[in-house]
N, CA, C and O atoms as a GROMACS GRO file, in nm:
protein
  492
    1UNK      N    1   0.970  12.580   3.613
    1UNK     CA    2   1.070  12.476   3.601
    1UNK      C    3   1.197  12.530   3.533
    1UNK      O    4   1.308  12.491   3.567
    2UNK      N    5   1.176  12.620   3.436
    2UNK     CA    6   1.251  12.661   3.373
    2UNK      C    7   1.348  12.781   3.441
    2UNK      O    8   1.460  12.811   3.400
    3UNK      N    9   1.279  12.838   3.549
    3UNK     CA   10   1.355  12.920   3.649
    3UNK      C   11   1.470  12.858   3.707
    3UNK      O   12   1.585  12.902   3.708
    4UNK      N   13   1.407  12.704   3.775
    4UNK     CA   14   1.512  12.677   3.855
    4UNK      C   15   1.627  12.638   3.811
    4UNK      O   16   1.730  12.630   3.879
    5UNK      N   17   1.618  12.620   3.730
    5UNK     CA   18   1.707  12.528   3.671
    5UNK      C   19   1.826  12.672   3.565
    5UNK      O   20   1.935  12.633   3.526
    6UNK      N   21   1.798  12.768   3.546
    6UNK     CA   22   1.835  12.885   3.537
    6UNK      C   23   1.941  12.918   3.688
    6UNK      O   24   2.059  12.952   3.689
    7UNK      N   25   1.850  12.896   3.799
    7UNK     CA   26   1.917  12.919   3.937
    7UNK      C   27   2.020  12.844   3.942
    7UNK      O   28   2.133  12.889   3.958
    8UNK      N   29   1.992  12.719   3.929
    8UNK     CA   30   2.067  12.584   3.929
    8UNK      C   31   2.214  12.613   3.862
    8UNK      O   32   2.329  12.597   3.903
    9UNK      N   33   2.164  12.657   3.751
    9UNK     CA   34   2.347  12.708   3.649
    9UNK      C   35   2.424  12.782   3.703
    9UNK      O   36   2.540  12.775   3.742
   10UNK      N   37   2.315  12.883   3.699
   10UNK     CA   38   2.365  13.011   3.775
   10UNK      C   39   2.481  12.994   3.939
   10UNK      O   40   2.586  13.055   3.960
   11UNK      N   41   2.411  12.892   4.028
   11UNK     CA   42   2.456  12.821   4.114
   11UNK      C   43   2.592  12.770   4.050
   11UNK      O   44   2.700  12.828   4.059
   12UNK      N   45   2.578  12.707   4.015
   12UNK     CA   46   2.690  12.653   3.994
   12UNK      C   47   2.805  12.685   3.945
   12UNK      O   48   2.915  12.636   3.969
   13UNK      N   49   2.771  12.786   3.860
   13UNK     CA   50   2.880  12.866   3.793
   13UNK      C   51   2.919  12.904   3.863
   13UNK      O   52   3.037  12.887   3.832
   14UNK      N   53   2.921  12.956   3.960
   14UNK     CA   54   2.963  13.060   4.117
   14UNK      C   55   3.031  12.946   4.204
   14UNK      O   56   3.122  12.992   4.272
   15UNK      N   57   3.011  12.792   4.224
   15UNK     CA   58   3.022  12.753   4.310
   15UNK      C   59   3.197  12.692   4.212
   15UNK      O   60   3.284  12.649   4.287
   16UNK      N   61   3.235  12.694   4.036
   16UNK     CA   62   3.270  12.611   3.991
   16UNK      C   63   3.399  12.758   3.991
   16UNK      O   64   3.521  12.746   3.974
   17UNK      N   65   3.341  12.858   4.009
   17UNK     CA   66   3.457  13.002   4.016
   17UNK      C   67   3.505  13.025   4.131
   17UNK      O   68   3.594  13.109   4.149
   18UNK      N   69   3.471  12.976   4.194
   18UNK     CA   70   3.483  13.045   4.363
   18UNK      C   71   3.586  12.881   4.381
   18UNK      O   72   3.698  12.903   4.427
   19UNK      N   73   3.566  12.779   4.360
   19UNK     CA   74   3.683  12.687   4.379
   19UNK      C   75   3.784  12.677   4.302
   19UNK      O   76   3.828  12.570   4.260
   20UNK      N   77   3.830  12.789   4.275
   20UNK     CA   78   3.953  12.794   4.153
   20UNK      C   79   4.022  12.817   4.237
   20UNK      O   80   3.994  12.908   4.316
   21UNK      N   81   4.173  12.716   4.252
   21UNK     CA   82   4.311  12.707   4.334
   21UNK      C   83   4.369  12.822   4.279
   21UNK      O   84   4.445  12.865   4.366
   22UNK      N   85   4.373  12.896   4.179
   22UNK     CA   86   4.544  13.009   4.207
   22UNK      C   87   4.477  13.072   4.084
   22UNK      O   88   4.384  13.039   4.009
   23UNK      N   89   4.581  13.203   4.093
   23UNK     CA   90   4.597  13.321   3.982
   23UNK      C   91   4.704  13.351   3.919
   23UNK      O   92   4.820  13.346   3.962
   24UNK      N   93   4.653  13.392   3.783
   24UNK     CA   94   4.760  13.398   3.689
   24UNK      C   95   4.859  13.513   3.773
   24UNK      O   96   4.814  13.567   3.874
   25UNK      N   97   4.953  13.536   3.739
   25UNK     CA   98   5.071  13.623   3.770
   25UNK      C   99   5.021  13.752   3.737
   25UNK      O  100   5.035  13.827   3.834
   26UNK      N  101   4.972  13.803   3.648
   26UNK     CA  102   4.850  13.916   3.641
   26UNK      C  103   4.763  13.954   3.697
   26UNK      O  104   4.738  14.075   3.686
   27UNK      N  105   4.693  13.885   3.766
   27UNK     CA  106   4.568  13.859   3.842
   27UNK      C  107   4.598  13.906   3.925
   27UNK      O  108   4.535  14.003   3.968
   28UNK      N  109   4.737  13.843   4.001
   28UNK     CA  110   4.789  13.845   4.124
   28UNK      C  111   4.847  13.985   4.147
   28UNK      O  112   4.843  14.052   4.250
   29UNK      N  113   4.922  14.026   3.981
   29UNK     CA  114   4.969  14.177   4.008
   29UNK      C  115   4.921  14.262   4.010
   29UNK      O  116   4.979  14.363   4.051
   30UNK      N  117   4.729  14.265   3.949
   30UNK     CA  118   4.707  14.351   3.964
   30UNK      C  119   4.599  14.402   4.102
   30UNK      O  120   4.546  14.508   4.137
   31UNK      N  121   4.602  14.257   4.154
   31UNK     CA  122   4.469  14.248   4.288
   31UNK      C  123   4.554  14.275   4.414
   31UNK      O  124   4.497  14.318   4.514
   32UNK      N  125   4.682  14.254   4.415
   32UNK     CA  126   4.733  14.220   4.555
   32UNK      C  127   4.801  14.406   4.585
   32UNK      O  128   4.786  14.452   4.699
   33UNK      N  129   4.837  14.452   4.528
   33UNK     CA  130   4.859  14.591   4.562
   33UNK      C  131   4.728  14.715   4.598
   33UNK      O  132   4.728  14.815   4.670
   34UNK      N  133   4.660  14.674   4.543
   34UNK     CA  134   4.486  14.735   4.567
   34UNK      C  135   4.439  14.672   4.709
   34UNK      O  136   4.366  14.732   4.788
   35UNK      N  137   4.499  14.522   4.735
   35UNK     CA  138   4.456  14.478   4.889
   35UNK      C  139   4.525  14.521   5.013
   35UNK      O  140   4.496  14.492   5.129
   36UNK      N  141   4.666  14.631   4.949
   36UNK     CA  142   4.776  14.610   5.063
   36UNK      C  143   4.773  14.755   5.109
   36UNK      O  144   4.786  14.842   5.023
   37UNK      N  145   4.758  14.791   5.234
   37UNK     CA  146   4.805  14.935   5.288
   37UNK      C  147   4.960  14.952   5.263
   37UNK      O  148   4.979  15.073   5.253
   38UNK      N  149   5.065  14.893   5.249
   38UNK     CA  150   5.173  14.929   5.256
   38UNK      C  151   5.164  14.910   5.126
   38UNK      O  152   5.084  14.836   5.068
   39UNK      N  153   5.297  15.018   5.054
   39UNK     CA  154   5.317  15.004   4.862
   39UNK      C  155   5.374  14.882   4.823
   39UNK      O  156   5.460  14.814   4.879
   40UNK      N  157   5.312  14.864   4.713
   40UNK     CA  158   5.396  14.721   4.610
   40UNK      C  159   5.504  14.837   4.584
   40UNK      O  160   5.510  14.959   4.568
   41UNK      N  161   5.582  14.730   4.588
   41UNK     CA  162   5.746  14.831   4.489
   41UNK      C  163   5.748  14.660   4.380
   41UNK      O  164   5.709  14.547   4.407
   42UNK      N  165   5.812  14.719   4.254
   42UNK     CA  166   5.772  14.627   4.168
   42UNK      C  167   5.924  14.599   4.191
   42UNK      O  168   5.984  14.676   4.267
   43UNK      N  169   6.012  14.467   4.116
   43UNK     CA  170   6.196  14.452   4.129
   43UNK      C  171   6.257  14.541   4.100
   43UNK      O  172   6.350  14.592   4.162
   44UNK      N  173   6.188  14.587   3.949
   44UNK     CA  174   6.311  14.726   3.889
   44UNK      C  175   6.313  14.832   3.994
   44UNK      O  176   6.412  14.870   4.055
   45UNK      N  177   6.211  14.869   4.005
   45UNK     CA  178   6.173  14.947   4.139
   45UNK      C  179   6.265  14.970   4.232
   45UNK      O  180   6.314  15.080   4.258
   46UNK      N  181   6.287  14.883   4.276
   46UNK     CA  182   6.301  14.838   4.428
   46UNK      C  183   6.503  14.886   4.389
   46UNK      O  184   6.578  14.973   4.434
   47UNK      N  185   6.515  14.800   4.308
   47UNK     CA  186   6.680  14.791   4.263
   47UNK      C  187   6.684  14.926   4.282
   47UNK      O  188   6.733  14.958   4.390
   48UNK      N  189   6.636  15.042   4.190
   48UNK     CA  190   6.661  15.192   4.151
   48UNK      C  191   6.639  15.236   4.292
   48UNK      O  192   6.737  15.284   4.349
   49UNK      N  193   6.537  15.228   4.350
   49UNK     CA  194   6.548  15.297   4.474
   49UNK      C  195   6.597  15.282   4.582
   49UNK      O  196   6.586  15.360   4.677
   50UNK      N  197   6.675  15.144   4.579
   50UNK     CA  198   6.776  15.136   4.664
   50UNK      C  199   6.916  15.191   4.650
   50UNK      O  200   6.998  15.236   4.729
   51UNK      N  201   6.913  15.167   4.494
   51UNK     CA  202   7.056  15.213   4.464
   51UNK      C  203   7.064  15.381   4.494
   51UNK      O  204   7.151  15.437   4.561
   52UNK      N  205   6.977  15.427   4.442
   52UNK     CA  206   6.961  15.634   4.494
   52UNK      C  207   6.919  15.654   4.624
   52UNK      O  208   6.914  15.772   4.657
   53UNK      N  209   6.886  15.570   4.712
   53UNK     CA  210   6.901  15.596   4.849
   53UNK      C  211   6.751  15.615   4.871
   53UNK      O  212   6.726  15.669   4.979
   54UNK      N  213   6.675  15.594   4.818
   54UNK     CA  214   6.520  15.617   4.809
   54UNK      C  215   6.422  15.501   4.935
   54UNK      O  216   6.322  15.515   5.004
   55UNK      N  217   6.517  15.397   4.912
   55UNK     CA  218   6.499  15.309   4.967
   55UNK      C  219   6.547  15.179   5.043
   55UNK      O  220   6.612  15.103   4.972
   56UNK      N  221   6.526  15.137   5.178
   56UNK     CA  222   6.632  15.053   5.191
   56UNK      C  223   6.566  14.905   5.280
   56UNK      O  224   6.482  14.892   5.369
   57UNK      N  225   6.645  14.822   5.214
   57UNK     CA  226   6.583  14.674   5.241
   57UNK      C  227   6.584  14.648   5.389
   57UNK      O  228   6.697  14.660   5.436
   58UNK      N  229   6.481  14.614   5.484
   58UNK     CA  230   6.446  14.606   5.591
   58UNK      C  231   6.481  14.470   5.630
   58UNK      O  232   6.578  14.456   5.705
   59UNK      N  233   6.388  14.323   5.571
   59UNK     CA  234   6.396  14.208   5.553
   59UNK      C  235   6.416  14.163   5.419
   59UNK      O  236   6.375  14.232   5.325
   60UNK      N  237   6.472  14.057   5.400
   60UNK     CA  238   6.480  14.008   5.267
   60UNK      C  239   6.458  13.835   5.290
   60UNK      O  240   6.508  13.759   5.373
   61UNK      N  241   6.384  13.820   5.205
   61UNK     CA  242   6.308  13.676   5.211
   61UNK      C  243   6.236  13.616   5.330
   61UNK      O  244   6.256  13.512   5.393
   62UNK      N  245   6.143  13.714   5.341
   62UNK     CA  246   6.044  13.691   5.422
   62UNK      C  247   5.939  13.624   5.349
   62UNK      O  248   5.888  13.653   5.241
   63UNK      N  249   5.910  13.505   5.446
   63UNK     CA  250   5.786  13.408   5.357
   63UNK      C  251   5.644  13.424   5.485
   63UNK      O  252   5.664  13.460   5.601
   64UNK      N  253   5.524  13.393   5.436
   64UNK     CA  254   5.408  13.422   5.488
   64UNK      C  255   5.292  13.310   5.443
   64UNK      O  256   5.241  13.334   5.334
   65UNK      N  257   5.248  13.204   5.505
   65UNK     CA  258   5.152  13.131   5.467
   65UNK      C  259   5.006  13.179   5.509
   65UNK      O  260   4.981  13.177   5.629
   66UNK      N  261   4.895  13.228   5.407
   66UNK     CA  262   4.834  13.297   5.420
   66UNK      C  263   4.696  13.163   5.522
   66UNK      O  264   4.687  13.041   5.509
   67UNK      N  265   4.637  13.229   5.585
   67UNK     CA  266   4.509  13.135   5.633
   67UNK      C  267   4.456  13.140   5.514
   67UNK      O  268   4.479  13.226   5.429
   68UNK      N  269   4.360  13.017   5.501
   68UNK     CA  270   4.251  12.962   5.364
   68UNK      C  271   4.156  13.032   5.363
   68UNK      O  272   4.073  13.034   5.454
   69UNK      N  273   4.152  13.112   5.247
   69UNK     CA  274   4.020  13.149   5.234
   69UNK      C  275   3.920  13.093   5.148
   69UNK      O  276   3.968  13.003   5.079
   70UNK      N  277   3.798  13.115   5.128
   70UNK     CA  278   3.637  13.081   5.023
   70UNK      C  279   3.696  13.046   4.893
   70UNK      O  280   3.666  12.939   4.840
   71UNK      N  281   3.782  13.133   4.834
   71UNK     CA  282   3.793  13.192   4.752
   71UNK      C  283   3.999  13.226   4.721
   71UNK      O  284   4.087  13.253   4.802
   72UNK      N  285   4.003  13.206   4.574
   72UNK     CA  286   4.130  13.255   4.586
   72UNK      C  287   4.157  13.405   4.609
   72UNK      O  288   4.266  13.444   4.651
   73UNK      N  289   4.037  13.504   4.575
   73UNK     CA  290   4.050  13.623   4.644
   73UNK      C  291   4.060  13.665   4.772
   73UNK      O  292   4.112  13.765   4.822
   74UNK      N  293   3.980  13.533   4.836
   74UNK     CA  294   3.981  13.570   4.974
   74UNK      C  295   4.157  13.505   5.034
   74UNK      O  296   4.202  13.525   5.147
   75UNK      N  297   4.213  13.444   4.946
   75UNK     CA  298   4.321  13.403   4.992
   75UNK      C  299   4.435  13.515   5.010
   75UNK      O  300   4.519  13.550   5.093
   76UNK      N  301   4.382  13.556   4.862
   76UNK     CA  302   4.506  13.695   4.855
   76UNK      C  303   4.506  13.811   4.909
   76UNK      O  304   4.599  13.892   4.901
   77UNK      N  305   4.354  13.831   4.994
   77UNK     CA  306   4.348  13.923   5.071
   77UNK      C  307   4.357  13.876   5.213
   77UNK      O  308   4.332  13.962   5.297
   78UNK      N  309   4.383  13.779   5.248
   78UNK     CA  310   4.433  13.661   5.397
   78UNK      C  311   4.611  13.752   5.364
   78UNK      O  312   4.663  13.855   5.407
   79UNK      N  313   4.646  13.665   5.284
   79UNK     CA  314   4.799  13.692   5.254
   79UNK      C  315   4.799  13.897   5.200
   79UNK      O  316   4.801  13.892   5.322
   80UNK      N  317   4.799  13.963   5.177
   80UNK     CA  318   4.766  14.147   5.170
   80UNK      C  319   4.765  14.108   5.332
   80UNK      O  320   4.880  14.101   5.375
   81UNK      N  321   4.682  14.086   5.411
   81UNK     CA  322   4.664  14.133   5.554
   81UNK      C  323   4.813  14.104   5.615
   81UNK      O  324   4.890  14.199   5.632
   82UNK      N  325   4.859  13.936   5.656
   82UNK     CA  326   4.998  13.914   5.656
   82UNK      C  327   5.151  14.023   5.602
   82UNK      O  328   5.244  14.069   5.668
   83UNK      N  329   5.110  14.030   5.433
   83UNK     CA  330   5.215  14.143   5.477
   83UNK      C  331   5.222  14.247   5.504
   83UNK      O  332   5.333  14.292   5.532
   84UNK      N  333   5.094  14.338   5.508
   84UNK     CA  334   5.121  14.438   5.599
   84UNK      C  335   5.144  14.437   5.738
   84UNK      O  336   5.186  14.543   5.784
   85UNK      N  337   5.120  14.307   5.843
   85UNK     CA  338   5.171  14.319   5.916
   85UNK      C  339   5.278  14.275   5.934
   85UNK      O  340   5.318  14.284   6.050
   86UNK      N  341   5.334  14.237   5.873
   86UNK     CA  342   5.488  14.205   5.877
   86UNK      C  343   5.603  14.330   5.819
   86UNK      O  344   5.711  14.360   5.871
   87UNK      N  345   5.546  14.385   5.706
   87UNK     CA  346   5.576  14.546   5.699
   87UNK      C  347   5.585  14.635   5.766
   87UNK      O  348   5.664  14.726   5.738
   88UNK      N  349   5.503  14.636   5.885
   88UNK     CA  350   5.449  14.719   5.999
   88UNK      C  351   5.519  14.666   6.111
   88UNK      O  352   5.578  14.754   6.173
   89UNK      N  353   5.537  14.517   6.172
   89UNK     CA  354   5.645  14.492   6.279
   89UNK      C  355   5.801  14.540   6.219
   89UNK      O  356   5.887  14.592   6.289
   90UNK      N  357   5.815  14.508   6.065
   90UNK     CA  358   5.986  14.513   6.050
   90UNK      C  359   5.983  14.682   6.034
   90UNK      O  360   6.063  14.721   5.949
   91UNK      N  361   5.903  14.791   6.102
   91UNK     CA  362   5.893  14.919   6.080
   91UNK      C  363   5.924  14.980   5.899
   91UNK      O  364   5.989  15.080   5.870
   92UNK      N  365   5.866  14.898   5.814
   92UNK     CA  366   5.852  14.981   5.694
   92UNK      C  367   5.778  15.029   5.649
   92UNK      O  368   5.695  15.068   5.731
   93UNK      N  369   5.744  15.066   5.505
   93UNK     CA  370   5.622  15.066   5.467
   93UNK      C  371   5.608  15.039   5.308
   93UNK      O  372   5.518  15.093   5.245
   94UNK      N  373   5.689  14.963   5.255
   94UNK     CA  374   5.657  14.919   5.110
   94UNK      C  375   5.729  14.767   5.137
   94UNK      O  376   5.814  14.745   5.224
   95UNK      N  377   5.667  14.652   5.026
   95UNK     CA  378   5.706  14.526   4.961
   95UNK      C  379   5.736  14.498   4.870
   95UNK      O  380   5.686  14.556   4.774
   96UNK      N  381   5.840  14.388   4.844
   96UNK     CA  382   5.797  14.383   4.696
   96UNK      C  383   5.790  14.197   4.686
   96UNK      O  384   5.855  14.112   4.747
   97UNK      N  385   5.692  14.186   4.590
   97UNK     CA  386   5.632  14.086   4.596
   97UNK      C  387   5.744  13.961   4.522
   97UNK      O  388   5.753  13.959   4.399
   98UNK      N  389   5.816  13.872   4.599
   98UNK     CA  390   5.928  13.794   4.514
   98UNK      C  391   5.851  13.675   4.437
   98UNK      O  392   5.856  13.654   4.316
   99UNK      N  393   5.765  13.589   4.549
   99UNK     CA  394   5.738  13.465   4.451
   99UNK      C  395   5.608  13.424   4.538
   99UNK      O  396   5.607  13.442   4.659
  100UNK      N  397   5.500  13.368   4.469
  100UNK     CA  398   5.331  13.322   4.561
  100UNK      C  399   5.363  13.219   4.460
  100UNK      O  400   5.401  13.218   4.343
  101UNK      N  401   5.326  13.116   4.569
  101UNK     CA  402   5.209  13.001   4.524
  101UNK      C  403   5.089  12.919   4.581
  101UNK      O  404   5.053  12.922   4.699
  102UNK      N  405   5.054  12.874   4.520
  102UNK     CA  406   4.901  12.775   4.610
  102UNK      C  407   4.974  12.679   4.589
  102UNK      O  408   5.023  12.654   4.478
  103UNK      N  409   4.995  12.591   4.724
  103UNK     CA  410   5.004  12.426   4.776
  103UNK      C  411   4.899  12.402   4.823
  103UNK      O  412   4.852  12.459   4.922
  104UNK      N  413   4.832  12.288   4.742
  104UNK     CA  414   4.787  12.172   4.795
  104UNK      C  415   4.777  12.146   4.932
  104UNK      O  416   4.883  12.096   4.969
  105UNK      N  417   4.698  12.156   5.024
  105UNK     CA  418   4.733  12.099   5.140
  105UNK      C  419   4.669  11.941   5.182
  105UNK      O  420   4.723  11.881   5.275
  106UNK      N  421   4.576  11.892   5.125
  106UNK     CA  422   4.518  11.817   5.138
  106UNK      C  423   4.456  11.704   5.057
  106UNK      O  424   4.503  11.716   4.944
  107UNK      N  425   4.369  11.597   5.061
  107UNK     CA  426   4.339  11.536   4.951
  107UNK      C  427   4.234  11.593   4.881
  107UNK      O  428   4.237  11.567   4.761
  108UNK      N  429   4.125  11.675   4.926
  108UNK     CA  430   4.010  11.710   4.868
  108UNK      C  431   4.047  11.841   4.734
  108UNK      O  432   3.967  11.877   4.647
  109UNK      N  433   4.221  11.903   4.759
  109UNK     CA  434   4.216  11.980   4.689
  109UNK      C  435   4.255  12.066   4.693
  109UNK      O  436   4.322  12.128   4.609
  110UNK      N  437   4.194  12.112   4.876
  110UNK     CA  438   4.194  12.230   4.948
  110UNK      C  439   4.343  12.312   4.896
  110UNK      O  440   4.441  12.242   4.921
  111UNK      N  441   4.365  12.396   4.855
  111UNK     CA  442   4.531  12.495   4.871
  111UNK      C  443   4.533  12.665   4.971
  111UNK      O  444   4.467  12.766   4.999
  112UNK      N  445   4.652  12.599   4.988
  112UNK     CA  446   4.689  12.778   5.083
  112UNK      C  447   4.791  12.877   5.026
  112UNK      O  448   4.873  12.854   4.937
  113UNK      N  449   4.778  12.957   5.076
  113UNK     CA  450   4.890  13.060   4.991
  113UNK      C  451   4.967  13.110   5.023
  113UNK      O  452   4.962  13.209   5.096
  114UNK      N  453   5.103  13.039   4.960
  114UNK     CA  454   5.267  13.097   5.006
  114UNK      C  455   5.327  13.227   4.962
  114UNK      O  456   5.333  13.244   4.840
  115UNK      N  457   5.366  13.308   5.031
  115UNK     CA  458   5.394  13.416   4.984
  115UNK      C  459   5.542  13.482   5.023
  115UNK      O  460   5.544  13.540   5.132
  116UNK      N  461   5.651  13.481   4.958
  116UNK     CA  462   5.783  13.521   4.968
  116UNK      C  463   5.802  13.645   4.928
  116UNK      O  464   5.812  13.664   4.806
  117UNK      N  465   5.814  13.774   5.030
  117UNK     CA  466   5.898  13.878   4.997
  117UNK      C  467   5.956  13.952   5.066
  117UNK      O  468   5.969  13.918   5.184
  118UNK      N  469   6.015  14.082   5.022
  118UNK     CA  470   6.110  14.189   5.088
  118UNK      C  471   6.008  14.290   5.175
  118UNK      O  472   5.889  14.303   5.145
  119UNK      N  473   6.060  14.345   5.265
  119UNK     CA  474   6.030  14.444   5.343
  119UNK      C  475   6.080  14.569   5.304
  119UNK      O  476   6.181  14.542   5.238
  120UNK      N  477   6.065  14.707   5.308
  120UNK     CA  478   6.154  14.810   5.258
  120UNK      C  479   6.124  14.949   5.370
  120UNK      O  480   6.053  14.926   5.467
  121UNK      N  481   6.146  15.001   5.363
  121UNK     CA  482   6.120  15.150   5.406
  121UNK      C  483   6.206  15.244   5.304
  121UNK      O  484   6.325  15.230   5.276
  122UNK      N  485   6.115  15.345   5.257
  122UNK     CA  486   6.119  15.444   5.169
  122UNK      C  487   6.063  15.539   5.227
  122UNK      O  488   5.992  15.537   5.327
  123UNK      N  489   6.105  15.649   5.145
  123UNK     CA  490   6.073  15.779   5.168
  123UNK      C  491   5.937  15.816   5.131
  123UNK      O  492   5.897  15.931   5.147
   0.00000   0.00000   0.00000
């Protein structure tokens, strides 16, 4: 009796983590470049290597609504897939990440994930 009910927590704890709507800005900075084939370029970044010729802006304010995933991980790796292909049609190969959020889409709760950024090609 005492097992199940062990399972039971256990259950639930998983079921009470796995429905968490969004990530801190940390979370996000440090999961979404580990999900992406093309490079994060961080702002300072991006500024310096445009200004020395290192790099040059492809698209600018490109937005991406990611499909829903399980999970807000699975969201941010929905949205990682999106911009690499959008990196890959505008022929670059680095991003830099301007602004994400989770909206709400529904009454139960459900959220999806908006994702606004630059395109680049670098050296």
């Amino acid at each position: 009796m005492m097992r199940l009910a062990s399972i039971n927590l256990i259950v639930m704890c998983f079921v009470l983590a796995s429905c968490a709507t969004s990530m801190s800005p940390i979370e996000v900075n440090n999961t979404l470049p580990n999900l992406t084939v093309s490079k994060f370029i961080s702002h300072a970044e991006a500024e310096e290597m445009t200004t020395t010729g290192k790099c040059k802006f492809l698209v600018k304010n490109r937005n991406y609504v990611a499909p829903i995933g399980v999970t807000t991980k699975d969201d941010l790796k929905n949205g990682a897939k999106g911009i690499d292909e959008w990196v890959k049609l505008d022929g670059g190969n680095a991003y830099v990440l301007k602004n994400y959020k989770w909206v709400t889409v529904d009454q139960n709760g459900v959220t999806q994930l908006h994702i606004d950024f630059d395109t680049l090609l670098c050296e």
